[in-house]
C-alpha positions in Angstrom: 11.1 36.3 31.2 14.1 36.1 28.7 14.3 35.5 24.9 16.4 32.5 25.9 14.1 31.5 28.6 10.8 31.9 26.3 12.6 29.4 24.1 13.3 27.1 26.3 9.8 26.9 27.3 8.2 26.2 23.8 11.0 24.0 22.9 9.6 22.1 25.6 5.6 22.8 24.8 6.7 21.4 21.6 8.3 17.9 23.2 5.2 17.4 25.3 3.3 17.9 21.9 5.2 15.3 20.2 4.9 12.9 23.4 1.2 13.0 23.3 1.1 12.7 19.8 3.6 9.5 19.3 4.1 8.4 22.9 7.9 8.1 22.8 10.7 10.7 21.8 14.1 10.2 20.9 16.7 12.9 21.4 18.3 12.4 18.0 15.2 13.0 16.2 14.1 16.0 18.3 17.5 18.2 18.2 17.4 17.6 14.5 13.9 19.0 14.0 14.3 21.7 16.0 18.0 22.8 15.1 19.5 22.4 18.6 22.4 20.2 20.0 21.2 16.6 21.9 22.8 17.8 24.8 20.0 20.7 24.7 17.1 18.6 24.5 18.6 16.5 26.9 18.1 19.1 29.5 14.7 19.6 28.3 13.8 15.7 29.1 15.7 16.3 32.8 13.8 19.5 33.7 10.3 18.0 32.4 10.9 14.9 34.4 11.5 16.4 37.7 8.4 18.0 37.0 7.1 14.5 36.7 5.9 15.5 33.2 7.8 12.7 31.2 9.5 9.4 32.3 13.2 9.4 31.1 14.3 6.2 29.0 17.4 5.7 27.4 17.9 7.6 24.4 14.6 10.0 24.6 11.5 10.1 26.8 8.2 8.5 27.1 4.9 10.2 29.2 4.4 8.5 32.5 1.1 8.3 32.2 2.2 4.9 29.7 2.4 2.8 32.9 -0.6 0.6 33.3 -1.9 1.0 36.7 -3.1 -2.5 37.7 -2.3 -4.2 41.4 1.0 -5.1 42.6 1.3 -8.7 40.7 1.9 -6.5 37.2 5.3 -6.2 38.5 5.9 -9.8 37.5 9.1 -9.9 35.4 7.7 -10.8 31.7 10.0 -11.8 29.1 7.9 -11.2 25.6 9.7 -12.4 22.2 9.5 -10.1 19.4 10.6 -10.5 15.7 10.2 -7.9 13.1 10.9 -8.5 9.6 13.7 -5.3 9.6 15.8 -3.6 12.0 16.2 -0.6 9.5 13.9 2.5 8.1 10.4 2.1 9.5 10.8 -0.6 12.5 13.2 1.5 14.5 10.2 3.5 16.1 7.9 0.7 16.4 10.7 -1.6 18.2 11.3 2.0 20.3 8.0 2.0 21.7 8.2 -1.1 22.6 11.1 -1.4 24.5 9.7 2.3 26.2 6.4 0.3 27.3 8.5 -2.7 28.3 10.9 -0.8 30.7 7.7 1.1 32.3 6.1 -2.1 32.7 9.1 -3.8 33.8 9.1 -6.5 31.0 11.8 -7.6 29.0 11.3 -7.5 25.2 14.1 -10.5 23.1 14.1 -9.1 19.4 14.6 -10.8 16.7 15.1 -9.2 13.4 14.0 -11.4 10.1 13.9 -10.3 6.3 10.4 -10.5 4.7 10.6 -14.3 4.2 8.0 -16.8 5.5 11.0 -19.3 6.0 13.2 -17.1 7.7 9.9 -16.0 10.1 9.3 -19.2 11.3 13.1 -19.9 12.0 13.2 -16.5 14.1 9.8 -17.1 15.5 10.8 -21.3 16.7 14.0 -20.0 18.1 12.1 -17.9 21.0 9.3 -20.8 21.1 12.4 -23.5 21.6 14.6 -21.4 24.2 11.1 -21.4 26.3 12.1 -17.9 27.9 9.1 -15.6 26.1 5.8 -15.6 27.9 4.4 -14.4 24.6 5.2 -12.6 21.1 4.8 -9.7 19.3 5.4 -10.3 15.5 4.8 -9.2 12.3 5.2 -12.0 9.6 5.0 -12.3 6.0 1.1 -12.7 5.6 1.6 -15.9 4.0 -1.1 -18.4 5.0 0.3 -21.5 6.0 2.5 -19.5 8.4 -0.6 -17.8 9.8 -2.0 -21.0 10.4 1.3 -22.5 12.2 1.3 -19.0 14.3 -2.1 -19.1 15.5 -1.3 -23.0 16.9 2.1 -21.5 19.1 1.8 -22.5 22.4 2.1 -18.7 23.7 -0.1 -15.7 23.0 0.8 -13.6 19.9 -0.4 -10.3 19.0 0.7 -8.8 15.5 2.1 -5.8 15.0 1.3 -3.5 11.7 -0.1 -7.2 10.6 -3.7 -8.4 9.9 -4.4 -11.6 8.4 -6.6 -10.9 5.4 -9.1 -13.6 5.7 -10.8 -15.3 8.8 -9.5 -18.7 10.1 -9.9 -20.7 12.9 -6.5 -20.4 13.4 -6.2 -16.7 13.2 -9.6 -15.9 14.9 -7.0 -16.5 18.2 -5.0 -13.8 17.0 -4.7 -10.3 17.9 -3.4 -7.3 16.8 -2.4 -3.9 16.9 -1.5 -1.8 13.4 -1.6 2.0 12.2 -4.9 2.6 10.3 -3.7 3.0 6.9 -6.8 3.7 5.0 -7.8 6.4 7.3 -4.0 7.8 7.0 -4.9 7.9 3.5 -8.5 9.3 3.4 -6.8 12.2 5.2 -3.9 12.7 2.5 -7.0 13.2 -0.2 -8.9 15.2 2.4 -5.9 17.4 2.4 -5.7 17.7 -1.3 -9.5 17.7 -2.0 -9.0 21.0 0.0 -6.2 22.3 -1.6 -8.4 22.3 -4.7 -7.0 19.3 -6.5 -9.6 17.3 -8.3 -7.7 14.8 -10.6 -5.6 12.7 -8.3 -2.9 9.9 -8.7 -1.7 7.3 -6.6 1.9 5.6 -6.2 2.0 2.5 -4.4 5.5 1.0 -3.3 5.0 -2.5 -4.8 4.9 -5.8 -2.4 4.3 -3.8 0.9 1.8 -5.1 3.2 0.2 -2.2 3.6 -0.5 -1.1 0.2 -3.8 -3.0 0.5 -4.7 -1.0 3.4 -3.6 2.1 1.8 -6.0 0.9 -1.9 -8.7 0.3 0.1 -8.7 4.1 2.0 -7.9 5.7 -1.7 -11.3 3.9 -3.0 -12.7 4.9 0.4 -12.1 8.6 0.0 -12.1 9.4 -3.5 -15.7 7.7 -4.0 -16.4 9.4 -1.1 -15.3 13.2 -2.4 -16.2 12.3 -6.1 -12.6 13.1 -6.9 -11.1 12.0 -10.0 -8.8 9.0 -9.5 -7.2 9.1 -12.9 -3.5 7.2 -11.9 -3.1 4.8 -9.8 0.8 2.9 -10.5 1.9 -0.1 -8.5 5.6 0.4 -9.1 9.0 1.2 -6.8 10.4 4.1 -8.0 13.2 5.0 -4.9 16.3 5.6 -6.5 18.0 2.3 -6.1 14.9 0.9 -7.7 15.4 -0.9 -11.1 14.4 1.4 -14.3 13.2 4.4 -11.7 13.4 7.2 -13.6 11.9 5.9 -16.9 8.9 4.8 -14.5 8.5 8.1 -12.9 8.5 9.8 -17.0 5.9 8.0 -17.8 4.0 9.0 -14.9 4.7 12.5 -14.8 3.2 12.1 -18.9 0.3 10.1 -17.7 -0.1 13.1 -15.3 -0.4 15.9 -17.8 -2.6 13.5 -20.1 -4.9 13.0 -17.3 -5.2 16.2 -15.9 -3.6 15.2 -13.0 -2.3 18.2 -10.4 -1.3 15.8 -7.0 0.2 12.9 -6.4 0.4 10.6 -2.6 3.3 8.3 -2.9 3.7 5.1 -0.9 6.3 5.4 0.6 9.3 8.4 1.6 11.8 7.1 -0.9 9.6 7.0 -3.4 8.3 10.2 -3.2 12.0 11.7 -2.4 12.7 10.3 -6.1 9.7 11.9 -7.6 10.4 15.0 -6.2 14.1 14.9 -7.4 13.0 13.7 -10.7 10.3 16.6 -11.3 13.1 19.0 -10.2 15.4 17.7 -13.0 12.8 18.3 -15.6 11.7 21.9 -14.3 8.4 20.9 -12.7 7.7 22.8 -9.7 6.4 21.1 -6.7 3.3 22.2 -5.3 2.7 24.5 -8.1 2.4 22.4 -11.2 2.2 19.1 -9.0 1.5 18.6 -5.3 2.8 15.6 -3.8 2.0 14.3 -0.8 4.1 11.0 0.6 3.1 8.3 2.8 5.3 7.6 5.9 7.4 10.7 6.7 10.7 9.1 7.9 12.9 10.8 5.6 9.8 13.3 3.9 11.5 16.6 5.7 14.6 16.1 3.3 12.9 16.4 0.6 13.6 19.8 -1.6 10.4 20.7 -1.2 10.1 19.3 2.3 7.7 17.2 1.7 3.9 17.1 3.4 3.2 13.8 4.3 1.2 11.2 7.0 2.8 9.7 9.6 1.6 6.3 11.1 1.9 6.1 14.4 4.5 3.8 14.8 6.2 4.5 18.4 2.2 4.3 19.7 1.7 0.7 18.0 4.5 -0.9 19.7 4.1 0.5 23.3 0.1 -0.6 22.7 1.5 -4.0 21.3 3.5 -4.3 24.6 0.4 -3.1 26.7 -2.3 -5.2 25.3 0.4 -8.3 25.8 0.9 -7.9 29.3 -2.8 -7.4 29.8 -3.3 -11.0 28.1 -0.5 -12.5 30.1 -2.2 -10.7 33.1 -5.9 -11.5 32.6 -5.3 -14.9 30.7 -8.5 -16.3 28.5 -11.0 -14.0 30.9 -10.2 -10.8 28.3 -11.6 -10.7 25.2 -9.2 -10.6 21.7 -8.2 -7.3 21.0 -7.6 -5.8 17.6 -6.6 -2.1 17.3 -6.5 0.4 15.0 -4.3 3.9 15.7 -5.2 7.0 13.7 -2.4 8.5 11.4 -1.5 12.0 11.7 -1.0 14.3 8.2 2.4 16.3 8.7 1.7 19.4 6.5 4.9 20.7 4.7 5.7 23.0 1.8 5.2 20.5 -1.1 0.6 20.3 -1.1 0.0 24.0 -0.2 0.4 25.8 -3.5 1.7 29.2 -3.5 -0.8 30.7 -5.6 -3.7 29.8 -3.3 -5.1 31.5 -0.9 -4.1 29.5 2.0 -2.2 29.7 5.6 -0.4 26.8 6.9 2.5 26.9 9.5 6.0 25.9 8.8 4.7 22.0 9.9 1.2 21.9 10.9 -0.4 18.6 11.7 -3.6 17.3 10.9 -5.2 14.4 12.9 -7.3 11.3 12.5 
């Protein structure tokens, strides 16, 4: 076998490693991981799929084995509404696993993109109810509560997506759901740190995200749990086009070295991106003095350190949001409500594993829930 041909073979290992592990690919993302043109992984996708390895979709690959085997009526054509509150950053993948699941399952999928506002929700949300065209909807809303309540009284199924209403309702006990399990994403971030030797940790949470709860909740979770220190814990945005950024980040960086502090998870990539610039600027060296770990990785990888971080599984929670629909439009009131929680994985990278410990790591090892 060839140099060339050897390559060719783990390049492809590593695409059916990344299929199992978020259920959709896209060629963009791939080539620019491993360093090779699109047209390149391209090929990959053709020669795996006449091995019926992976099911071709348009703009990456999916596994086949993401087609729901259920008798010939789950062929029916369903059109399922779906309104996210951004078409940018982090909804990309989760809209992309949908629309993978869809075209296996031969469903259409109308999006709708809103903006973080309850108002602007409902409008999005009664324009799909009004044209009468979806058979059901996949949203994720502001978790305000009268909108809750006005959701769970649609006259179509809904399942959320990355969305869980915070308290029980009448009204929302209809409603299922299918999210990333952020508190276990971040019970493994201080795992990996607790092992790294770090014992005085802080926290950075992106304010006014939905899923800094979740993410509070797992920090309690796993520090109690590993008696380690959690000395900082800052509710602030600190990306760079966030107002006062750097004089946020100095006084965190002081609080660190007052507190003993030696790692930091930040919630979310461009937050930590401007942390890790910021310490660069001031001459302190990431993992060495400060490990930092973020919460997310979209853009983590650009990072100088590349930065380690966990990865919800975002492609996975919108296929399964499509697949649990279809199997509510199928079986009707007989199946009980579903909610579902998907692990995170932990992405390690060069910015938690100091170089003055004793410790091996590959060049991106990953860690599962």
């Amino acid at each position: 076998m060839t140099a060339g041909r050897l390559f060719s073979v783990q390049r492809q290992e590593r695409l059916l490693a990344e299929l199992r592990g978020q259920g959709a690919v896209r060629v963009r993302d791939l080539a620019r991981e491993l360093g090779v043109s699109e047209l390149t992984i391209r090929r990959d996708i053709a020669a795996l799929a006449e091995r019926g390895l992976v099911a071709k979709v348009h703009g990456g690959a999916t596994l086949p084995t993401q087609v729901v085997h259920r008798p010939r009526r789950a062929a029916t054509r369903f059109t399922i509404g779906m309104v996210v509150p951004s078409l940018d950053f982090s909804w990309p993948p989760i809209v992309a696993g949908a629309r993978a699941a869809a075209a296996a399952l031969g469903v259409t999928i109308q999006l709708r993109g809103s903006s973080y506002d309850p108002d602007e929700d409902r409008r999005q949300i009664g324009r799909l109810v009004d044209d009468g065209h979806a058979q059901g909807l996949l949203l994720a809303p502001s978790l305000d509560g009268e909108l809750l309540d006005w959701i769970g009284q649609l006259p179509v199924p809904v399942i959320l997506v990355e969305r869980q209403p915070s308290r029980w309702t009448p009204t929302s006990s209809r409603l299922e759901w299918v999210r990333s399990d952020h508190a276990l994403g971040m019970g493994i971030a201080v795992h990996h740190l607790r092992q790294q030797g770090h014992e005085r940790l802080g926290l950075v949470l992106s304010r006014g995200s939905p899923t800094s709860t979740h993410l509070l909740h797992g920090w309690h979770a796993a520090t109690t749990e590993l008696g380690v220190t959690d000395a900082l814990v800052v509710r602030e945005s600190v990306a760079l086009d966030a107002p006062d950024h750097r004089d946020i980040i100095a006084g965190i960086l002081a609080e660190c070295r007052r507190e003993g502090v030696t790692a930091l998870i930040v919630h979310s990539d461009p937050d930590a991106v401007s942390v890790a610039q910021f310490c660069a600027e001031r001459g302190v060296n990431i993992p060495d003095d400060l490990a930092i770990v973020s919460y997310d990785d979209e853009v983590a990888h650009l990072a100088e350190p590349p930065l380690t971080a966990v990865r919800p599984p975002k492609s996975h929670v919108g296929r399964l949001a499509v697949e649990l629909m279809v199997s509510r439009l199928l079986d009707g009131e007989r199946r009980p409500a579903q909610r579902v929680l998907v692990a995170p994985e932990l992405v390690v990278r060069a910015s938690s594993v100091s170089r003055t410990r004793n410790v091996r790591f590959s060049k991106e090892g990953r860690v599962r829930g």
